[in-house]
Biopython code that builds the backbone (N, CA, C, O; Angstrom):
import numpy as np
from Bio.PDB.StructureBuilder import StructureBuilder

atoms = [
    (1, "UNK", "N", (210.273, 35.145, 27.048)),
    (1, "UNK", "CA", (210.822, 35.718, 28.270)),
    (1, "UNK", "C", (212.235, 35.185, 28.532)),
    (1, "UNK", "O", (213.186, 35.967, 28.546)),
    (2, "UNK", "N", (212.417, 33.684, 28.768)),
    (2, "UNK", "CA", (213.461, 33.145, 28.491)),
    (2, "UNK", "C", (214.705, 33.698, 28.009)),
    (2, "UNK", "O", (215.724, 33.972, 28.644)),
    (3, "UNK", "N", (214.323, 33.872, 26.170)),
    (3, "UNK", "CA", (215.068, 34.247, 24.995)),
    (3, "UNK", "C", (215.561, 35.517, 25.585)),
    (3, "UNK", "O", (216.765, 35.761, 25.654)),
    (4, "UNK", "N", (214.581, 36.381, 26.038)),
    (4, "UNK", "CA", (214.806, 37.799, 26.190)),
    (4, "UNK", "C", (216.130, 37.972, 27.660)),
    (4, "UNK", "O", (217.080, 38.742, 27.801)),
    (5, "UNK", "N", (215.826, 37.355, 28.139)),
    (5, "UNK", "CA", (217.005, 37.191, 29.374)),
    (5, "UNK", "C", (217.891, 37.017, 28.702)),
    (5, "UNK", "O", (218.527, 38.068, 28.788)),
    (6, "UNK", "N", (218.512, 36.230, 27.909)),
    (6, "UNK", "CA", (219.440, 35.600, 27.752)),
    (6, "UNK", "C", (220.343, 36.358, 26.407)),
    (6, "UNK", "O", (221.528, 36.256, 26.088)),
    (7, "UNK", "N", (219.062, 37.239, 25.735)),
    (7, "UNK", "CA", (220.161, 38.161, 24.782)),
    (7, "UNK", "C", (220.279, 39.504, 25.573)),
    (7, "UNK", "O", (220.702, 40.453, 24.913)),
    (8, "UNK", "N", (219.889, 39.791, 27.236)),
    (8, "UNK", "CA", (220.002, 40.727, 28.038)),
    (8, "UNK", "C", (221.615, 40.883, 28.604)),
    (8, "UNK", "O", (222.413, 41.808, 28.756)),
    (9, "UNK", "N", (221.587, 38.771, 28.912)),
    (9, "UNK", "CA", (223.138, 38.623, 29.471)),
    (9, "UNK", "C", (224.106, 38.841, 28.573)),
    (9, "UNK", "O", (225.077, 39.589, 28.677)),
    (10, "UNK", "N", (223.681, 37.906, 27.373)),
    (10, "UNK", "CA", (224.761, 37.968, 26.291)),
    (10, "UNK", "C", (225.392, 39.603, 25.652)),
    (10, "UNK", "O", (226.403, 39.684, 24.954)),
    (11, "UNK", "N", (224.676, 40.613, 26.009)),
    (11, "UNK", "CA", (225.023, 41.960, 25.642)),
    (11, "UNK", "C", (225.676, 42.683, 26.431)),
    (11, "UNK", "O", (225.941, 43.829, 26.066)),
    (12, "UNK", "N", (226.237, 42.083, 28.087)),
    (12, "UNK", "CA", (227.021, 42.300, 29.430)),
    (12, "UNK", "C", (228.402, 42.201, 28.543)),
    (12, "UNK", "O", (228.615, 42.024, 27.343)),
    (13, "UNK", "N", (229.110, 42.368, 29.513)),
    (13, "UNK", "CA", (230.627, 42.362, 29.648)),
    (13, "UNK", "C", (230.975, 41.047, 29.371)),
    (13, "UNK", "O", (230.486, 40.336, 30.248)),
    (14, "UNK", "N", (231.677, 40.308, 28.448)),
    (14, "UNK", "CA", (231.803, 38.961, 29.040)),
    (14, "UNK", "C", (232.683, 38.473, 29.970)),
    (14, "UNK", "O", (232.609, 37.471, 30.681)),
    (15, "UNK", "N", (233.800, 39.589, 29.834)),
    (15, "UNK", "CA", (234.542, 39.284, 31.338)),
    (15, "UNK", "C", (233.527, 39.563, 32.823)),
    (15, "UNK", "O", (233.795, 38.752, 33.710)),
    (16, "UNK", "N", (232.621, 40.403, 33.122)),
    (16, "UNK", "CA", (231.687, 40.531, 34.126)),
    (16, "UNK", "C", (230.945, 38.958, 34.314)),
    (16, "UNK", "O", (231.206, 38.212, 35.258)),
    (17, "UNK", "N", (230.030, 38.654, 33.274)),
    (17, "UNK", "CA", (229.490, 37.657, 32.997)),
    (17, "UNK", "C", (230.624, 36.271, 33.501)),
    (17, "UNK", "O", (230.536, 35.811, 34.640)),
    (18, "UNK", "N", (231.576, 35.763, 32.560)),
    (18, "UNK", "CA", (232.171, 34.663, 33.286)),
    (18, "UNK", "C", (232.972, 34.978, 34.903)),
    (18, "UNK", "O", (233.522, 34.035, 35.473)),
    (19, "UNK", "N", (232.964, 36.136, 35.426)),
    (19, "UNK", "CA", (233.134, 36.330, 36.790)),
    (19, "UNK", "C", (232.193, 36.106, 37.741)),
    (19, "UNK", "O", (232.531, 35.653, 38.835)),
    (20, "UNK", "N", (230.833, 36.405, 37.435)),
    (20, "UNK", "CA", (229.698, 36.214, 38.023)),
    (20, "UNK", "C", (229.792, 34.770, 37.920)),
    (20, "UNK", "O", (230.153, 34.082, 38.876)),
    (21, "UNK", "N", (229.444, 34.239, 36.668)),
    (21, "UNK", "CA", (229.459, 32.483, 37.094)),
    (21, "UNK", "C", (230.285, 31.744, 37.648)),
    (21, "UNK", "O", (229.881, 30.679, 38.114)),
    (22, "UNK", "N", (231.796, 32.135, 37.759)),
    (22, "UNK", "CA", (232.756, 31.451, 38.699)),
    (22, "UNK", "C", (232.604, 31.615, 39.945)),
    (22, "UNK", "O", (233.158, 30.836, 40.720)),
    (23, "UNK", "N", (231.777, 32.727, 40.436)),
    (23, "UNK", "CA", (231.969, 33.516, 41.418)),
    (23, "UNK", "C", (230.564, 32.656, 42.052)),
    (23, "UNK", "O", (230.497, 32.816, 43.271)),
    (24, "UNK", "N", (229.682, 31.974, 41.616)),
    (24, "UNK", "CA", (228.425, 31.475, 41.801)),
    (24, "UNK", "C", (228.387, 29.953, 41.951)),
    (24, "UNK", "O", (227.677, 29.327, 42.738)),
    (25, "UNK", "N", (229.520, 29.313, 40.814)),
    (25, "UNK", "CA", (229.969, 28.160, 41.491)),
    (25, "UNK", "C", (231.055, 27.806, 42.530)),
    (25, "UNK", "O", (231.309, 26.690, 42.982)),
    (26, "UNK", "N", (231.544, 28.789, 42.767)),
    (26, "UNK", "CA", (232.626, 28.705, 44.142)),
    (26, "UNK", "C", (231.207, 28.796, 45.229)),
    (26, "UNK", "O", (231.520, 28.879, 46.417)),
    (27, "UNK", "N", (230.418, 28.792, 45.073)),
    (27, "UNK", "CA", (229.633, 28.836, 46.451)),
    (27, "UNK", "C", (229.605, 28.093, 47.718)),
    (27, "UNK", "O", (229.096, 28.304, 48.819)),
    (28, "UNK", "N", (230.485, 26.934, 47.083)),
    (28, "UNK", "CA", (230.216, 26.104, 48.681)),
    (28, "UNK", "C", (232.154, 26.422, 49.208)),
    (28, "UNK", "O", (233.186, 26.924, 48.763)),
    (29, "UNK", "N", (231.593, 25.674, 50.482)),
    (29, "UNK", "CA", (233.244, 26.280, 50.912)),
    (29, "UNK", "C", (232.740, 26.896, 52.372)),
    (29, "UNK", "O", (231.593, 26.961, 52.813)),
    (30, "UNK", "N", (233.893, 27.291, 52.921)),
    (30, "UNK", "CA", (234.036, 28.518, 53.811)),
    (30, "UNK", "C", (233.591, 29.658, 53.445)),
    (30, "UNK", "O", (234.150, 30.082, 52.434)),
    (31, "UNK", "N", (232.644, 30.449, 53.962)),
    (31, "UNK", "CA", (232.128, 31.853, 53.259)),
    (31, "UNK", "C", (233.375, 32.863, 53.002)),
    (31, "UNK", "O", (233.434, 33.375, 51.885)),
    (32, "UNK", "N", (234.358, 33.180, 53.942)),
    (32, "UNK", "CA", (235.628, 33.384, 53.736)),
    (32, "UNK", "C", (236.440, 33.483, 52.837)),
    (32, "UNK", "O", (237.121, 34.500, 52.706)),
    (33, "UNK", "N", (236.531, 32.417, 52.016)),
    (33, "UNK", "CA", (237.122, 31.946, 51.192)),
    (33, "UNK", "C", (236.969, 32.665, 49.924)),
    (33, "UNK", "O", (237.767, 33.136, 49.114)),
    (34, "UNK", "N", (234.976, 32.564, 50.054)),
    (34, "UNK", "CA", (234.148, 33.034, 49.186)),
    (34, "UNK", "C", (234.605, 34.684, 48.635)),
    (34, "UNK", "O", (234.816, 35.251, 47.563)),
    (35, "UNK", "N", (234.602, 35.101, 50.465)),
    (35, "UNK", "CA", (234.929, 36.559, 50.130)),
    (35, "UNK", "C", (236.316, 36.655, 49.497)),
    (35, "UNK", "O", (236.568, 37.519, 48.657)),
    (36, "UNK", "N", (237.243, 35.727, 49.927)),
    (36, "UNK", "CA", (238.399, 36.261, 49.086)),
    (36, "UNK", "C", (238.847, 36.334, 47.503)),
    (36, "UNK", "O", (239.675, 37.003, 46.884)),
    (37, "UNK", "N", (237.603, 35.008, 47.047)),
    (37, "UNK", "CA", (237.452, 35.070, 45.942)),
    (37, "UNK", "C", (236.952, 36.522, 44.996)),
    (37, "UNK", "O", (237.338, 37.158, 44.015)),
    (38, "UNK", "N", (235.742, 36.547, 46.101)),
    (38, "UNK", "CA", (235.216, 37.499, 45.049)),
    (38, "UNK", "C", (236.559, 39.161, 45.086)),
    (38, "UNK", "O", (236.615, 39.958, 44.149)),
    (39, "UNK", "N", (236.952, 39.212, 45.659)),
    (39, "UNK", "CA", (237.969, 40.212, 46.304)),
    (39, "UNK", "C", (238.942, 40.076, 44.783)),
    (39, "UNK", "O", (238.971, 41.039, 44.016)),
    (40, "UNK", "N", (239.610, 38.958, 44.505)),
    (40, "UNK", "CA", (240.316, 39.053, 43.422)),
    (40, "UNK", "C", (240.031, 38.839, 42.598)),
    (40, "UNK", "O", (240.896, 39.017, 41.740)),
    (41, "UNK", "N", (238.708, 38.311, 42.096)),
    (41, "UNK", "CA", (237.284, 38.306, 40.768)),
    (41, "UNK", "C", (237.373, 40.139, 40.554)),
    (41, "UNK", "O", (237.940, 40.631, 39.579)),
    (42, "UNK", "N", (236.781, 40.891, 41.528)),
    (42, "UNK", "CA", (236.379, 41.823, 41.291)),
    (42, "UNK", "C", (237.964, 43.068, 40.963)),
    (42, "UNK", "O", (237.944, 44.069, 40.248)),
    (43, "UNK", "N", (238.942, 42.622, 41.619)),
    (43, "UNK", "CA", (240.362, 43.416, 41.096)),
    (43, "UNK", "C", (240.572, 43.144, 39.453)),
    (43, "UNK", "O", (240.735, 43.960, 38.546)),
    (44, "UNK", "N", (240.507, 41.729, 39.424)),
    (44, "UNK", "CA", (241.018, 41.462, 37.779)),
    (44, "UNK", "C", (239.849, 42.218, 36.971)),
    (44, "UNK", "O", (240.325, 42.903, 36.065)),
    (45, "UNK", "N", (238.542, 42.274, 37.049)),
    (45, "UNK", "CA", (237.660, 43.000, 36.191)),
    (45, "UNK", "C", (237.986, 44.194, 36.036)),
    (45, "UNK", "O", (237.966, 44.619, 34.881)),
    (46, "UNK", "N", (238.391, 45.115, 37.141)),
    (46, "UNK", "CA", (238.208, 46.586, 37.354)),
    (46, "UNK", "C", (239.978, 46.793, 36.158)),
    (46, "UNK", "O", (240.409, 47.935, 35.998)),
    (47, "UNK", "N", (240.565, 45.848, 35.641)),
    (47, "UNK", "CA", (241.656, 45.767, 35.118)),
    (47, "UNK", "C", (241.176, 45.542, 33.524)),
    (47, "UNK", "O", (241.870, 45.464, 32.511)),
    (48, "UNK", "N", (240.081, 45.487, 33.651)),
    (48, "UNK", "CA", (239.619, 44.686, 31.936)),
    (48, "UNK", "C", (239.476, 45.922, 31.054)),
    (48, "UNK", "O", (239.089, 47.024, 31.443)),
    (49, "UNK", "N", (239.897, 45.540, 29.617)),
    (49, "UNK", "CA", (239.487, 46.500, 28.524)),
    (49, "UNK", "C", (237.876, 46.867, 28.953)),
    (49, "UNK", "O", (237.460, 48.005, 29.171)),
    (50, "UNK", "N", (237.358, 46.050, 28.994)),
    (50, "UNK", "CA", (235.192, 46.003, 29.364)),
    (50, "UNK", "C", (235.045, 47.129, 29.934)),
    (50, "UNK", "O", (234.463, 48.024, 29.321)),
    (51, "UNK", "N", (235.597, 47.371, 31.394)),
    (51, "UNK", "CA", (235.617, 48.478, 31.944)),
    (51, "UNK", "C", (235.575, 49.838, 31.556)),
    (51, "UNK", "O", (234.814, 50.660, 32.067)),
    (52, "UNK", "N", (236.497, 50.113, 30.537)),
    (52, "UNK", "CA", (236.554, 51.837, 29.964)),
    (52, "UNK", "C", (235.502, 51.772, 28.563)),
    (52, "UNK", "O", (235.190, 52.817, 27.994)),
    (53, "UNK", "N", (235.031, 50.499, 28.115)),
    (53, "UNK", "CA", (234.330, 50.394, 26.929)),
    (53, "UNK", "C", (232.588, 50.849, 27.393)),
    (53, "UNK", "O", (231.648, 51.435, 26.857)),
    (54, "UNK", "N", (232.894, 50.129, 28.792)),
    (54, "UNK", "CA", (231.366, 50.717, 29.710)),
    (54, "UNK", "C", (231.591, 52.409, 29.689)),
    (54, "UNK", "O", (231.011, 53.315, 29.090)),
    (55, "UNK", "N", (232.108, 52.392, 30.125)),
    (55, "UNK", "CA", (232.573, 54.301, 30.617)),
    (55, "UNK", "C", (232.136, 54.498, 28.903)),
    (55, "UNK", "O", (230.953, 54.526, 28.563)),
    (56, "UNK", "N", (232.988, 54.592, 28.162)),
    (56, "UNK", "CA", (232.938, 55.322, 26.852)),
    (56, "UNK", "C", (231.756, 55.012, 26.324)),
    (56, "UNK", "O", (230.980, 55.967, 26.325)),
    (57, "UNK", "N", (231.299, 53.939, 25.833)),
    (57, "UNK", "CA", (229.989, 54.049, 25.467)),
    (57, "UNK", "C", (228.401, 54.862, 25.959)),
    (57, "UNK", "O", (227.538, 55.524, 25.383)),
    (58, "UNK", "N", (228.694, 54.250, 27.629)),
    (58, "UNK", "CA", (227.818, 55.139, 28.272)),
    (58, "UNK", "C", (227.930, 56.694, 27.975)),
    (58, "UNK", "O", (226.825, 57.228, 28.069)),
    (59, "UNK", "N", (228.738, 57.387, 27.714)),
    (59, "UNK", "CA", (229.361, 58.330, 27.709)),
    (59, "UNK", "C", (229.026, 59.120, 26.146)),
    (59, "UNK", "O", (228.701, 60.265, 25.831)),
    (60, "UNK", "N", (229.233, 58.145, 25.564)),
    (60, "UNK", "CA", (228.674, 58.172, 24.332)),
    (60, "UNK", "C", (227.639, 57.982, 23.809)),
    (60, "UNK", "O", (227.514, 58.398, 22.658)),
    (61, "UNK", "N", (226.629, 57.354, 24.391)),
    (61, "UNK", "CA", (224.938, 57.033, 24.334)),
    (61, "UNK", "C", (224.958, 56.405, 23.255)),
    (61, "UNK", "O", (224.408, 56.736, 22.204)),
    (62, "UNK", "N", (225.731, 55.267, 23.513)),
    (62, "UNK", "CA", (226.137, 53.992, 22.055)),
    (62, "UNK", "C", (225.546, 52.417, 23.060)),
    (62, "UNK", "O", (225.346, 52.200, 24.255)),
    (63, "UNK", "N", (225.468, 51.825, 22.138)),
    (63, "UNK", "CA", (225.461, 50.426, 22.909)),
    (63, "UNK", "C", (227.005, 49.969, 23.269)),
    (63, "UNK", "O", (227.596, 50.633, 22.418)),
    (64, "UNK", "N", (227.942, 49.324, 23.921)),
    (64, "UNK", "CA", (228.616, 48.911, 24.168)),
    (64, "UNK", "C", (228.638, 47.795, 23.268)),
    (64, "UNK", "O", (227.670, 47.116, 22.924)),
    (65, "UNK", "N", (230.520, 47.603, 22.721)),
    (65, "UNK", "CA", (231.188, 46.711, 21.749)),
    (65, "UNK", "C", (231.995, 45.957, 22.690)),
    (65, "UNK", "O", (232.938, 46.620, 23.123)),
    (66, "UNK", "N", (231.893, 44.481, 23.251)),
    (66, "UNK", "CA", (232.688, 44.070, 24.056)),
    (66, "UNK", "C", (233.398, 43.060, 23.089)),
    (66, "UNK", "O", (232.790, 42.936, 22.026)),
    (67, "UNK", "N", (234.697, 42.207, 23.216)),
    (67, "UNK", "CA", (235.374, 41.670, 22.125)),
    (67, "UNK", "C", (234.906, 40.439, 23.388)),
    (67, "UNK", "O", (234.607, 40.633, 24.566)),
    (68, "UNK", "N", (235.018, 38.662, 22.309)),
    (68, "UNK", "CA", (234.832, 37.973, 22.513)),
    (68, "UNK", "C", (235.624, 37.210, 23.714)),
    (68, "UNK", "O", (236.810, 37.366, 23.422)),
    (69, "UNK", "N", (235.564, 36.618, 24.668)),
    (69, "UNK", "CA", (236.619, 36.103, 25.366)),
    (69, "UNK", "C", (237.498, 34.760, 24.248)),
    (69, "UNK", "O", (238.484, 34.155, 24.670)),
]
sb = StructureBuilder()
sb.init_structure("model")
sb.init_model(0)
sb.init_chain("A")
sb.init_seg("    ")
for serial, (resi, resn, name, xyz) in enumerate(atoms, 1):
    if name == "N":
        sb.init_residue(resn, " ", resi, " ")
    sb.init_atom(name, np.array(xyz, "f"), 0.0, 1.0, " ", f" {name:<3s}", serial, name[0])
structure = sb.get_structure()
């Protein structure tokens, strides 16, 4: 079950993926703060190659090819 999670994540975006975990250890703080984080977490992604590779693949009924960070 474990294993299976973990080649679930590893097949994500890895730019999504290391956004989520930065975005999870910024947790303490001002909630505020939090939000502003995630505010420019979520601009730089919507900027990533990952993004149109989701679109096209989906699109394509392929698995998605994400390149390594």
């Amino acid at each position: 079950m474990l294993l299976e999670t973990a080649r679930t994540i590893a097949s994500k975006s890895p730019v999504g993926i290391y956004t989520i975990k930065a975005t999870l250890n910024k947790g303490e703080g001002d909630i505020y703060d939090g939000f502003d984080y995630i505010k420019i977490a979520n601009s730089v992604m919507l900027q990533s190659n990952d993004l149109m590779e989701s679109f096209t693949s989906y699109l394509e009924k392929r698995k998605p090819i994400y390149p390594k960070l």
